[in-house]
C-alpha positions as a printed NumPy array, in Angstrom:
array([[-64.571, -31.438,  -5.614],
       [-63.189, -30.105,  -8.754],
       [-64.29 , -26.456,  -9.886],
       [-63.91 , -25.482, -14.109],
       [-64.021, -21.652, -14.915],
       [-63.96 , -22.359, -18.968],
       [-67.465, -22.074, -19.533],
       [-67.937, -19.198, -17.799],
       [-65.115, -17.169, -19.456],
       [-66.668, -18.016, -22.654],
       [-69.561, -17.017, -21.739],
       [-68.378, -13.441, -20.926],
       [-65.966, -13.466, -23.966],
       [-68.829, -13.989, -26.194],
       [-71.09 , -11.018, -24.038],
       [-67.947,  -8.529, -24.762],
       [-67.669,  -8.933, -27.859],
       [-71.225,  -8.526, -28.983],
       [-71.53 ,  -5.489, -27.284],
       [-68.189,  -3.959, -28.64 ],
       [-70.021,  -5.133, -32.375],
       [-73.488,  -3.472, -31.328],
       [-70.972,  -0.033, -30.134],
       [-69.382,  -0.248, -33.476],
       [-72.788,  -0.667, -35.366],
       [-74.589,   2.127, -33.346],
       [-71.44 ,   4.16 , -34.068],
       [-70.682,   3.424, -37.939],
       [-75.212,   3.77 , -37.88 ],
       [-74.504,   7.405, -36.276],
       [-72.092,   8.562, -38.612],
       [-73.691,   7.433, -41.561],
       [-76.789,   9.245, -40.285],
       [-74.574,  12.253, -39.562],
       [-73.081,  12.094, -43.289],
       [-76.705,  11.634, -44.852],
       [-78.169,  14.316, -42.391],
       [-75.784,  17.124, -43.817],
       [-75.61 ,  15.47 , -47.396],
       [-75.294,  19.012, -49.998],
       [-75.235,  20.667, -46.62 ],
       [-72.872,  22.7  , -44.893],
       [-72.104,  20.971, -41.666],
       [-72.774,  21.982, -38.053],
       [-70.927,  24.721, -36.182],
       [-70.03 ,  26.496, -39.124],
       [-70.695,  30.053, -39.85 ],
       [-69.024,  32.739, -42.237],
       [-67.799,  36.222, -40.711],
       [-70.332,  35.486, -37.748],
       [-73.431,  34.143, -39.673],
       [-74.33 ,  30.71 , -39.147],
       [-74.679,  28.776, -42.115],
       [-74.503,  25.582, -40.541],
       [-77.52 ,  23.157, -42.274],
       [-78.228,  25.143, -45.228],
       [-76.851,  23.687, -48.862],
       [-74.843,  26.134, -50.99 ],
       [-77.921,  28.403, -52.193],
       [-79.544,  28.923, -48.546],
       [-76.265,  29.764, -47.018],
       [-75.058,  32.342, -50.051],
       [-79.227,  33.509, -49.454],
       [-78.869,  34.287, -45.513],
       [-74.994,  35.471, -45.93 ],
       [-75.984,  38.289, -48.441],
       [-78.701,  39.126, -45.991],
       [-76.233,  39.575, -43.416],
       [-73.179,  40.622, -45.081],
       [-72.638,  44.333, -46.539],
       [-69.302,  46.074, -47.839],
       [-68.991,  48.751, -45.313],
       [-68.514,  52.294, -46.982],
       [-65.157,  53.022, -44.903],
       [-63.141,  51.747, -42.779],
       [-61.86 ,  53.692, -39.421],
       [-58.528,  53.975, -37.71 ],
       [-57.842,  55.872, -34.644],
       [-54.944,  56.572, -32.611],
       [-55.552,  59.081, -29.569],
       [-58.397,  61.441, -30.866],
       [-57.153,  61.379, -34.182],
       [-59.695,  59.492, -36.444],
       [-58.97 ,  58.385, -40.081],
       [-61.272,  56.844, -42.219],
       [-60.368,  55.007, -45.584],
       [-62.83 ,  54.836, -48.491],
       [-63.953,  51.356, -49.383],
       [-64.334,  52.728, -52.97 ],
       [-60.37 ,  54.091, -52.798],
       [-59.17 ,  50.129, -52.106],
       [-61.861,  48.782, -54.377],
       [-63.137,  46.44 , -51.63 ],
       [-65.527,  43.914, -52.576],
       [-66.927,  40.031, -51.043],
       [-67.557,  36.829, -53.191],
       [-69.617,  35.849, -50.821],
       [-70.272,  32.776, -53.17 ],
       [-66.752,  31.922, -53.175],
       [-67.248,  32.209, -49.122],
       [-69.888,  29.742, -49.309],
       [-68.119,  27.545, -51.515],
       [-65.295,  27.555, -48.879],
       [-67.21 ,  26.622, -45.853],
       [-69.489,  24.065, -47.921],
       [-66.011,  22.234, -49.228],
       [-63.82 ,  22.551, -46.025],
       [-64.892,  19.122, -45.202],
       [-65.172,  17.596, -48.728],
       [-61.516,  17.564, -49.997],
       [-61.616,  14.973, -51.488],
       [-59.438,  12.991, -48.929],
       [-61.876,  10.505, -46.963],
       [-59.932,  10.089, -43.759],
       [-59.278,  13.752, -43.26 ],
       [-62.272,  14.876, -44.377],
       [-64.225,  12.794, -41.518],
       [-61.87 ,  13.927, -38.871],
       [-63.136,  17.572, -39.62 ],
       [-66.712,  16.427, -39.75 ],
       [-66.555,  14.769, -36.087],
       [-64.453,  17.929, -35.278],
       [-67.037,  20.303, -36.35 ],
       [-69.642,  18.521, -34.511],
       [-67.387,  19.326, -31.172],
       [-65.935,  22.9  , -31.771],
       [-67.092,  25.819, -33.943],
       [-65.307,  26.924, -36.92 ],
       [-66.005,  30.828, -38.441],
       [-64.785,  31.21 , -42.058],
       [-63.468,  34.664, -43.789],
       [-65.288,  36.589, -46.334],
       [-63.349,  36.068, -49.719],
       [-62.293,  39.529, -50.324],
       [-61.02 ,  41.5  , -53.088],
       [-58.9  ,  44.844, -53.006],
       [-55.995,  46.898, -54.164],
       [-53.223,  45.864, -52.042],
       [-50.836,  48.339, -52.943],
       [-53.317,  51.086, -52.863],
       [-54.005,  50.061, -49.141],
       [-50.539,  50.15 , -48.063],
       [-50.02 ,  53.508, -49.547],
       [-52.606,  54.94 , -47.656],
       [-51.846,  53.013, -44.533],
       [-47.985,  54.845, -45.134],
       [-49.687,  58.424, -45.538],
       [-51.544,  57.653, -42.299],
       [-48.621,  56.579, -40.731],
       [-46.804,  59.249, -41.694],
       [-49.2  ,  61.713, -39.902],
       [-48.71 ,  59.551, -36.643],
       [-45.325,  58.694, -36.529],
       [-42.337,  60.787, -34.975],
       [-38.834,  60.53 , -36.326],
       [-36.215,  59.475, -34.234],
       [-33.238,  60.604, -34.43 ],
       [-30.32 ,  58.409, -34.008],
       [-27.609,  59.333, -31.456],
       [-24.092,  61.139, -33.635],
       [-20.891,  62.601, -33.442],
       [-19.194,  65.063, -35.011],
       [-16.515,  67.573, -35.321],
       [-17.305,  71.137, -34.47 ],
       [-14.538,  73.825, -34.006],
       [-11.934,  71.113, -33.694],
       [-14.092,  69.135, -30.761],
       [-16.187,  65.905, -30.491],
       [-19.543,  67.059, -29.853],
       [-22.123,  64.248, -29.458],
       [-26.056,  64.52 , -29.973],
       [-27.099,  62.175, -27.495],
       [-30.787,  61.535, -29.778],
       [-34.193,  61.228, -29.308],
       [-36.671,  59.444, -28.753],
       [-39.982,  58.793, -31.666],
       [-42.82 ,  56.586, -32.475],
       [-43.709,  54.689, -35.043],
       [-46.682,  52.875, -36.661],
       [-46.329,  49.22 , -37.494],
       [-48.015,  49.455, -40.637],
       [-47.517,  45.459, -41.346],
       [-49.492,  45.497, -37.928],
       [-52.094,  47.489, -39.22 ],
       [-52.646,  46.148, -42.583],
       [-53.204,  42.754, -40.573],
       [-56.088,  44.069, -38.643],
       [-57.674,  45.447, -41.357],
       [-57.482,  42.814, -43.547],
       [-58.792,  40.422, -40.842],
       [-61.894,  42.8  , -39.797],
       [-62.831,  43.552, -43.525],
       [-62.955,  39.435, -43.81 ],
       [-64.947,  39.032, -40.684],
       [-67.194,  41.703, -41.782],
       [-66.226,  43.54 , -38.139],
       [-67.304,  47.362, -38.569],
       [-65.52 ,  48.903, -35.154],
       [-62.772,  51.096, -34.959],
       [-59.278,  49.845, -35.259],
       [-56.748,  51.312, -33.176],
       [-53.079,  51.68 , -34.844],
       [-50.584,  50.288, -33.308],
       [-47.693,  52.392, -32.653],
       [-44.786,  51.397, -31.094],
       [-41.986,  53.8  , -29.532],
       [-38.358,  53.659, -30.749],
       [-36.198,  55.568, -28.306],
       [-32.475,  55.035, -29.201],
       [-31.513,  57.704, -26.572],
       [-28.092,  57.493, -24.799],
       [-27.926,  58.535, -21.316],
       [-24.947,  60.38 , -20.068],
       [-22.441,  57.978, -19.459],
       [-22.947,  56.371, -22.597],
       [-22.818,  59.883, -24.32 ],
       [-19.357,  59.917, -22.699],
       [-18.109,  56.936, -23.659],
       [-19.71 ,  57.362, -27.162],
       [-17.086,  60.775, -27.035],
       [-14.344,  59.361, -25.664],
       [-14.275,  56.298, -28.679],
       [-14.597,  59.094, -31.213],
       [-11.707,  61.268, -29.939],
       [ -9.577,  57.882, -30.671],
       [-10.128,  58.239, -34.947],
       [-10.062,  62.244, -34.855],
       [ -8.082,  63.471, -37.412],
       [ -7.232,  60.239, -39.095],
       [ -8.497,  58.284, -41.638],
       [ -8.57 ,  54.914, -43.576],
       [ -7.593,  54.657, -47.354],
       [ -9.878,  51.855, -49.163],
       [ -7.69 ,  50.432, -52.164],
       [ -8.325,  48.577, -55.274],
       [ -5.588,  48.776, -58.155],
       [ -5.274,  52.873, -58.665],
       [ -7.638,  53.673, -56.962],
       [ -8.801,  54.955, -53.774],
       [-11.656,  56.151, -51.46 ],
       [-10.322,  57.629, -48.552],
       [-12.525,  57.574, -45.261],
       [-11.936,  60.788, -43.06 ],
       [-12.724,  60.914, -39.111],
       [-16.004,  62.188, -40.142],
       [-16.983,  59.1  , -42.44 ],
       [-15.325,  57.111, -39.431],
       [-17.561,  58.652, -36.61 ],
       [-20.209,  57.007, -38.521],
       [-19.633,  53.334, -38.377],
       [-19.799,  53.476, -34.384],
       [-22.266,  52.024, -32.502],
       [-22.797,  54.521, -30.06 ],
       [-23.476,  51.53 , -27.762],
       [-20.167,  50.092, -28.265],
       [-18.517,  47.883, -31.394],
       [-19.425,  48.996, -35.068],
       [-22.533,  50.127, -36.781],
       [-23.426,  47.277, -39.591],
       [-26.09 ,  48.893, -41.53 ],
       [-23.195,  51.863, -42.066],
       [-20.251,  49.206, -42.622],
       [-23.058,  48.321, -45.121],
       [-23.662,  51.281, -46.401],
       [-20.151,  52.706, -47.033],
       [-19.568,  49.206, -48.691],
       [-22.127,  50.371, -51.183],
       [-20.284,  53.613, -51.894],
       [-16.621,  51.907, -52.051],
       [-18.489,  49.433, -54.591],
       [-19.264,  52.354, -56.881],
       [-15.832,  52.733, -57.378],
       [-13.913,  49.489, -57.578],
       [-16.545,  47.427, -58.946],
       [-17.388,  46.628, -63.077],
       [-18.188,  43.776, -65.152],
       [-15.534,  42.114, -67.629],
       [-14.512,  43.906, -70.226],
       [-13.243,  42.222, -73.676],
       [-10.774,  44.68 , -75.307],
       [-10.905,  46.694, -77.924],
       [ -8.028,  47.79 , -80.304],
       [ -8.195,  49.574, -83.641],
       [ -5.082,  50.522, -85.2  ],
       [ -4.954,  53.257, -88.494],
       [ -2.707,  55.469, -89.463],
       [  0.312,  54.698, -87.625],
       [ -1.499,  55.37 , -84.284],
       [ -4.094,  53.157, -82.088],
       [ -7.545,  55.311, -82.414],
       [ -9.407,  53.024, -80.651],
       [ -8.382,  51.183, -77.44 ],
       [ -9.769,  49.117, -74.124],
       [ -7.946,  46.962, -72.247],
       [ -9.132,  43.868, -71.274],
       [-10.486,  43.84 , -67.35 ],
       [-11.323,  41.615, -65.11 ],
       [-14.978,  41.759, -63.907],
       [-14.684,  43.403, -60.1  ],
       [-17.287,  42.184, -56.98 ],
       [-16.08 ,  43.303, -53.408],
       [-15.479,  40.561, -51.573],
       [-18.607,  42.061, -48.808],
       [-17.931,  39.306, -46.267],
       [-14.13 ,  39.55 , -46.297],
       [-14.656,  43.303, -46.517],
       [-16.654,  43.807, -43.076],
       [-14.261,  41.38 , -41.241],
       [-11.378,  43.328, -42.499],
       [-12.757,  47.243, -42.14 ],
       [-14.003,  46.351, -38.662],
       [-10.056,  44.826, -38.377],
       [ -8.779,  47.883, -39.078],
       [-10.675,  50.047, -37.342],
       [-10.32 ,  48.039, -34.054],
       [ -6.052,  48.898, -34.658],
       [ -6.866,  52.671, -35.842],
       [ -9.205,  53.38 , -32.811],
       [ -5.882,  52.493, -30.263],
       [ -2.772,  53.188, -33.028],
       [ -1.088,  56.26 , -32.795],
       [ -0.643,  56.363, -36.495],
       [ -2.639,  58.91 , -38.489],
       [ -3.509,  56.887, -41.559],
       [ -4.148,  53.008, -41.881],
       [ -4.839,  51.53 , -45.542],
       [ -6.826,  48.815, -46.838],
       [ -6.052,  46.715, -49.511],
       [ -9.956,  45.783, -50.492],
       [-10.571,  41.837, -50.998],
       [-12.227,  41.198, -54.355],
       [-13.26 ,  38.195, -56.504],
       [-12.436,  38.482, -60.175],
       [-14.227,  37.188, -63.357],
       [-11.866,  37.247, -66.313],
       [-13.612,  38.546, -69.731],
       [-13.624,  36.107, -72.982],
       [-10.967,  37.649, -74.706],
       [ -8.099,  39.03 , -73.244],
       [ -5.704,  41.623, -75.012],
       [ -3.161,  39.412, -76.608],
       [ -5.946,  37.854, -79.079],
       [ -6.422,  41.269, -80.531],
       [ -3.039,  42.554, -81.333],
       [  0.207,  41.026, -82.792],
       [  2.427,  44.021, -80.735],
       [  3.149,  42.642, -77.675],
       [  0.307,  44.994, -75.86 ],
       [ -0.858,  42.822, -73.328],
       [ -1.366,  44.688, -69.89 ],
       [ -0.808,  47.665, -68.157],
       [  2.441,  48.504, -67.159],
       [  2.646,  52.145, -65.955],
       [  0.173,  54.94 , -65.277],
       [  0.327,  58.378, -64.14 ],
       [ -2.282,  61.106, -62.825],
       [ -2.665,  65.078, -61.938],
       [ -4.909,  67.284, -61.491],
       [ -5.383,  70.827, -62.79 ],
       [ -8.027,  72.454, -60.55 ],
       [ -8.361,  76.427, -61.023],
       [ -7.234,  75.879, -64.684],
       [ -8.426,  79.394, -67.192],
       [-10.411,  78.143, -69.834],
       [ -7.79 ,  78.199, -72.195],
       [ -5.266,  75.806, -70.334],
       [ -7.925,  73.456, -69.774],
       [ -8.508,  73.435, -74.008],
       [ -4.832,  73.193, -73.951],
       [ -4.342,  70.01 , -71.973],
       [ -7.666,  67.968, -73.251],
       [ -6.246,  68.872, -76.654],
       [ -2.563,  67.851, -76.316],
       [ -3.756,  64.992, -74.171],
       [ -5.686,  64.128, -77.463],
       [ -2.557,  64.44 , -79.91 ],
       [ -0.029,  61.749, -77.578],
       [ -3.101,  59.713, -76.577],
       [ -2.757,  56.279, -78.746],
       [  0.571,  56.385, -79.772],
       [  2.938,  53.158, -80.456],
       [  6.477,  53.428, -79.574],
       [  8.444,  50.37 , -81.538],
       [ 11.262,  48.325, -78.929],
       [ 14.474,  49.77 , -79.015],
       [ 13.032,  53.744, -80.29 ],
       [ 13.228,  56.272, -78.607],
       [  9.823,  58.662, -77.564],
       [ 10.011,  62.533, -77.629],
       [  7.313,  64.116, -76.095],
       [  7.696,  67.073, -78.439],
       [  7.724,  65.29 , -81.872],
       [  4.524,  63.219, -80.649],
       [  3.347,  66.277, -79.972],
       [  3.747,  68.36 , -82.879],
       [  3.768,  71.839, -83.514],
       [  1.982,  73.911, -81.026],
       [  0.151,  77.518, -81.983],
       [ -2.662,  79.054, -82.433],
       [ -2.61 ,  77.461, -85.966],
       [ -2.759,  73.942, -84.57 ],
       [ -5.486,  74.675, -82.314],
       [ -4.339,  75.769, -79.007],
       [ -5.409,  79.073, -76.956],
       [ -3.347,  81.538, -74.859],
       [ -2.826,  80.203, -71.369],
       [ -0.286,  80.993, -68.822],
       [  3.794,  79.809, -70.016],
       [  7.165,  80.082, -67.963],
       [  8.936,  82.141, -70.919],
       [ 12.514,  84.267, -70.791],
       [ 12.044,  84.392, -67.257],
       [  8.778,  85.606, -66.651],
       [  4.955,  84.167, -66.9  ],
       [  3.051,  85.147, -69.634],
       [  0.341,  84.156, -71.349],
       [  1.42 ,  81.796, -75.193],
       [ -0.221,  79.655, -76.847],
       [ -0.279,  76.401, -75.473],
       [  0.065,  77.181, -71.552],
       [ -0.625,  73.749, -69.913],
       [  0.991,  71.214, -71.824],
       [  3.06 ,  70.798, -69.114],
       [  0.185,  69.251, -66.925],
       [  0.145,  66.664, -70.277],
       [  4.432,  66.152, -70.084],
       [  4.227,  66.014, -66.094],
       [  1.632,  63.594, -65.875],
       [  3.025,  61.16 , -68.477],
       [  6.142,  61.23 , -66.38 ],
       [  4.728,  59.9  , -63.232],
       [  3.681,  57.266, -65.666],
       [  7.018,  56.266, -66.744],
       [  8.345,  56.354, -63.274],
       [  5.534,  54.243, -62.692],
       [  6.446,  51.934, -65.225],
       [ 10.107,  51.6  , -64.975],
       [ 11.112,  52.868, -68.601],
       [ 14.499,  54.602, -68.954],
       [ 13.905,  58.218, -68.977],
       [ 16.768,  60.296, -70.929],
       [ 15.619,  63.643, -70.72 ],
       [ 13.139,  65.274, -68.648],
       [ 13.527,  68.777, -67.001],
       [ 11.956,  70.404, -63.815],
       [ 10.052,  74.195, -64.585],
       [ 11.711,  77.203, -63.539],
       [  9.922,  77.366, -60.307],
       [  7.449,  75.444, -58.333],
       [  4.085,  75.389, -59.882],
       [  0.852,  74.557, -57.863],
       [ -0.918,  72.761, -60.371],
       [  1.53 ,  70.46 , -60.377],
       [  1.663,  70.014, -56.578],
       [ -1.764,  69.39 , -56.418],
       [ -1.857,  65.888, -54.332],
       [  1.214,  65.363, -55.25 ],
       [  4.943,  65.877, -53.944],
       [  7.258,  68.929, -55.559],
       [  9.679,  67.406, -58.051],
       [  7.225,  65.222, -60.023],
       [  6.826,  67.399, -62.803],
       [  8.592,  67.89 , -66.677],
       [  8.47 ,  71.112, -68.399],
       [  8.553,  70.784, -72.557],
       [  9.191,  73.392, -75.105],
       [  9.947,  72.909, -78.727],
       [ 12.542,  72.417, -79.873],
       [ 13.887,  71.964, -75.889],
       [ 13.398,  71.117, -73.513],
       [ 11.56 ,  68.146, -74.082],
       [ 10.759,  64.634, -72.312],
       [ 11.597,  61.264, -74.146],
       [ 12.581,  57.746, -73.003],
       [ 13.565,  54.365, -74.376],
       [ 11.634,  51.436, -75.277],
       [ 13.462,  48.237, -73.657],
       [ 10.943,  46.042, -73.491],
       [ 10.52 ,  43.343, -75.746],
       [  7.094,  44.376, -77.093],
       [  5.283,  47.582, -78.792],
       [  4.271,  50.319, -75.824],
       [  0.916,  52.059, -76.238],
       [  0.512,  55.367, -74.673],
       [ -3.201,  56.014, -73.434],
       [ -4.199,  59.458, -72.193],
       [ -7.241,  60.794, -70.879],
       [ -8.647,  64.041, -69.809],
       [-11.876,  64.6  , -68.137],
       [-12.458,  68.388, -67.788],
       [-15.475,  68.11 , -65.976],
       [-13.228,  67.024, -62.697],
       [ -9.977,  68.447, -64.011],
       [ -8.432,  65.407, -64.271],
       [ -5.777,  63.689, -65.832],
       [ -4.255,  60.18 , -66.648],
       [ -2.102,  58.622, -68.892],
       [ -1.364,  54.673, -68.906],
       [  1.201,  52.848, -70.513],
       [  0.345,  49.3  , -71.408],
       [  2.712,  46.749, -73.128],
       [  4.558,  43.594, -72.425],
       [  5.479,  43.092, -68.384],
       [  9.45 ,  41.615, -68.366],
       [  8.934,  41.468, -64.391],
       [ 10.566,  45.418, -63.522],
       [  9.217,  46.86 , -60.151],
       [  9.885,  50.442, -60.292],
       [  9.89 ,  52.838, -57.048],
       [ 10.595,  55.939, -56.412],
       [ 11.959,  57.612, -52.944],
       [  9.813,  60.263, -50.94 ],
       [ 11.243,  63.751, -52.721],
       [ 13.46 ,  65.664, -50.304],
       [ 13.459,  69.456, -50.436],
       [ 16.353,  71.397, -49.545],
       [ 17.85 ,  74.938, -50.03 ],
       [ 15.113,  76.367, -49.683],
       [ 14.697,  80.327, -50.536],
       [ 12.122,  83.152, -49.725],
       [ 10.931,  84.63 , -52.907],
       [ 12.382,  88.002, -53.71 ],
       [ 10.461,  91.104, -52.576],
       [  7.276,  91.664, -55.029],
       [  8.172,  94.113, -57.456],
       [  5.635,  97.143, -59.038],
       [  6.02 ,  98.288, -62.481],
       [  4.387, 101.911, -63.905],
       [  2.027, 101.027, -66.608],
       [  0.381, 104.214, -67.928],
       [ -1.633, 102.092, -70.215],
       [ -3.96 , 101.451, -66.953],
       [ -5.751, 103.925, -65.068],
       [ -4.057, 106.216, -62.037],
       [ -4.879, 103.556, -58.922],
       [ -5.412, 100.628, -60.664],
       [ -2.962,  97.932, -59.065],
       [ -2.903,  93.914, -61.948],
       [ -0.706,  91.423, -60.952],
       [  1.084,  89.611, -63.567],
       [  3.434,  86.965, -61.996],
       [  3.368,  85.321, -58.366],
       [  5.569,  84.494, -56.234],
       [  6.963,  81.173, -55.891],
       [  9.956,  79.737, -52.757],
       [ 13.111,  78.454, -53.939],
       [ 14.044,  74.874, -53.633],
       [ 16.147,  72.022, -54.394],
       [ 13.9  ,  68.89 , -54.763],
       [ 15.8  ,  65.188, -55.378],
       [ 14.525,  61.764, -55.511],
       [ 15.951,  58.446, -56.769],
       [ 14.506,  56.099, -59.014],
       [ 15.294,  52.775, -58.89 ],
       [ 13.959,  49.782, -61.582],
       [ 14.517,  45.686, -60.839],
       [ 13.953,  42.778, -62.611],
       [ 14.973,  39.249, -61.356],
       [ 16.807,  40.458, -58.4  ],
       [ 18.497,  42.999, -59.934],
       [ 19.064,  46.457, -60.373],
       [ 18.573,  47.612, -64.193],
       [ 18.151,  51.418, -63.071],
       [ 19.476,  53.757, -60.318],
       [ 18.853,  57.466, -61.319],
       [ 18.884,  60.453, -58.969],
       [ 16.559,  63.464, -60.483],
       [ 17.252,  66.483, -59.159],
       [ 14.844,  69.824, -59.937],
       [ 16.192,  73.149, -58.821],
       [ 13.701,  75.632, -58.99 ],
       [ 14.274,  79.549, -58.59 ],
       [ 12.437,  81.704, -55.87 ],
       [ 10.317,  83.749, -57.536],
       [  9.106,  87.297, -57.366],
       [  5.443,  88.8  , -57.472],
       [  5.122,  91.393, -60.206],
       [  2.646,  94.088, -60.044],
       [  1.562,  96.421, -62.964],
       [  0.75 , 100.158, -61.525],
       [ -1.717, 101.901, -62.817],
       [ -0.159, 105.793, -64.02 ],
       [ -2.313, 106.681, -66.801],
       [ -5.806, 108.772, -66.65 ],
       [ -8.526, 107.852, -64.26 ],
       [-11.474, 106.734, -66.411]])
């Protein structure tokens, strides 16, 4: 007997899928009923900063919420039993509470029908509580929250080193708290829109830095590696010079190198090396250049190649034996729109030479003296193939030209003429042309050794000039105009002089100066002077040691050797003179 199951599969088929049809119907029937039910309504489960509003259209919900919902007067902090209490009225705090309402009633009419049904079925599940819309001063609130915090918190202080009486001594730190004010801004912001009136507690977190002993130790031991020497920072001519002090600062007392100060001193350095392009400037009357700025290149540390290479250096200082470690700081350049050439037919096209001194502990009168002969050689043009004297640049030199009574080497003694200090203007223009690689053909050392003009700087570098001589002059061999800029600033008692022209590829150098022969100063000698009172002791001359002082100086271009000169400076001892007073006691 044959048995058929067809009919009978049908026959369920047919049951299954009326009563997935009559699920769908009930379903689809439900949520239309559940639409139409909250239709202009807000829907179920939702409430606003606690209060239900769930049911009520726009106007009910706005009606029970401002029943409900106050601005409280203050708002209070405490930490401890310190209490602090902020002044609704000092943040001006305020609700929309219909804004509020208008959030809640449109949270699940956006306008996108798929999403907006998924919150609708979700909000028949799980509960949703809305914020307040609130309005206040921001920045007023976080200055208050930072005088609050300021009352709370506890410096820290960050473990150092430093020198004292020639030894390392480290503070090991200590320990502090502080208040996270983005923290605390949170909290209030979220209890002001939940309409929450309780105390908030600050949160304050501790920051303890502290080393403990053997760290101290090691922390001393990595700082007796950079005592006493220092790193030189570099850019073109000039220089910031890091001491062991500055150095102490960029270690992590935990070991390695302190960032935020590698960070920190590259602001500093960038104060100094870096400027934006400069187009030049050249104005020409009168047989002299009265105005004049080179073209530069616009200067921006290099901060990544910087780090790498400080951190470089320091990592061969901290184990070197040497005393003194230099670095040549990376930079990226941006030319200016017009370089020098375009705005001069003379061949003045770039720096070639420069020169600097300083003249600290200058009289008032020598420091008139130099700013104003600086002033008389500053722009002058020297033609190729002439020949520069120092004195006939400078002109005459008296009280009648302007200059004041300073100190002057004169028949063998120092005295005070008018003019004293226009040797710091000859001496520094000299380092210039050694810089530069001119021929010099006549230049003469002082008398004796002079401290102003050893002032950074080795003995021997230095011209003395007196009209008619001796004076200070040198050739033009180049195949353009040279310009002689000069500049002094007599707020840091400073000096410079640049020579810019046409580059024909010289390198100049100059040998370390070697002192020889070198002589004790004569016994200091007292003169009677009745013009000063009985007692009275003046001292008009000081004493100076005896030396011989040479160097070479040696010019090349291509290879080869265009100028090997030895300068020699022989400078007397020289003897402390004393005036003694003989006359009447007054």
């Amino acid at each position: 007997m044959k048995i058929t199951f067809k009919p009978i599969v049908k026959k369920y088929l047919l049951r299954v899928i009326i009563g997935l049809a009559v699920f769908i119907l009930i379903i689809l029937a439900g949520a239309f009923a559940y639409v139409a039910a909250y239709s202009g309504k807000v829907y179920p489960n939702s409430s606003i900063a606690g209060v239900s509003v769930a049911g009520k259209n726009p106007q009910e919900a706005f009606t029970v919420l401002s029943k409900y919902v106050s601005v409280p007067p203050e708002i209070t902090l405490n930490y401890q039993d310190q209490i602090f209490k902020i002044k609704s009225s000092d943040i001006k705090l305020s609700y929309d509470l219909s804004a509020s309402v208008q959030n809640a009633y449109e949270f699940t009419r956006g306008g996108d029908i798929f999403n907006d049904f998924e919150k609708r079925i979700k909000l028949f599940f799980y509960p949703n509580n809305f914020n307040l819309v609130t309005s206040f001063d921001e920045d007023m609130l976080k200055k208050i929250v930072s005088i609050i915090a300021g009352q709370i918190s506890i410096d820290s202080v960050d473990p150092s080193v430093s020198k004292v009486n020639g030894s390392i001594l480290v503070n090991k730190g200590s320990a502090g708290k502080e208040v996270n004010q983005d923290k605390l801004i949170s909290a209030i912001i979220n209890n002001l829109a939940q309409n929450r009136k309780e105390e908030i507690t600050v949160p304050v977190e501790d920051v303890d830095n502290t080393l403990n002993d053997t760290e101290a130790k090691d922390y001393a031991s990595r700082a007796e590696k950079f005592f006493g020497k220092n790193i030189s920072l570099k850019f073109e001519y000039d220089s910031v010079v890091l001491q062991d002090s500055a150095i102490f600062k960029l270690l992590n007392p935990k070991g390695g190198y302190d960032g935020e100060a590698i960070e920190d001193t590259l602001k500093t350095v960038a104060k100094t090396f870096e400027r934006d392009p400069q187009n030049p400037k050249f104005v020409f009357e009168n047989g002299k250049v009265t105005e004049f700025e080179p073209a530069l290149d616009g200067i921006k540390i290099d901060t990544g190649q910087f780090e790498t290479q400080l951190i470089r250096k320091l990592e061969d200082l901290e184990v070197s034996e040497e005393k003194s470690i230099e670095l040549n700081v990376p930079t990226n350049k941006t030319p200016p729109e017009i370089t020098t050439d375009k705005v001069n037919n003379l061949g003045i096209n770039e720096l070639i030479g420069r020169g600097t001194s300083t003249y600290y502990h200058s009289i008032p009168g020598r420091v008139h003296n130099i700013s104003l002969a600086t002033s008389r050689i500053n722009g002058t043009l020297v033609k190729p193939g002439d020949s520069f004297s120092f004195n006939t640049a400078l002109g005459d030199v008296s009280a009648f030209t302007g200059y004041q009574q300073a100190y002057i080497i004169s028949g063998g003694k120092t005295i005070l003429g008018d003019g004293g200090g226009v040797c710091q203007v000859s001496s520094t223009l000299f380092r210039a042309l050694l810089n530069s690689g001119l021929p010099i053909t006549e230049r003469q050392a002082h008398a004796y050794r002079v401290s102003y003009y050893e002032q950074g700087s080795s003995p021997g570098l230095d011209a003395t000039v007196y009209s008619p001589s001796p004076d200070l002059k040198f050739v033009n061999d180049t195949p353009g105009y040279i310009l002689i800029e000069a500049t002094a600033d007599t707020k840091n008692y400073s000096l410079v002089f640049e020579i810019y022209g046409t580059s024909d590829g010289r390198v100049a150098s100059i040998t370390k100066p070697v002192v020889t022969g070198v002589v004790a100063p004569p016994e200091d000698l007292y003169q009677d002077d009745p013009s000063l009172p009985s007692g009275t002791i003046k001292q008009i001359d000081y004493k100076a040691w005896g030396a011989k002082v040479t160097f070479n100086y040696v010019v090349t271009r291509d290879g080869q050797e265009i100028i090997n000169k030895t300068f020699l400076s022989n400078y007397k001892p020289w003897q402390a003179v004393y005036l003694r007073g003989t006359g009447p006691s007054q």
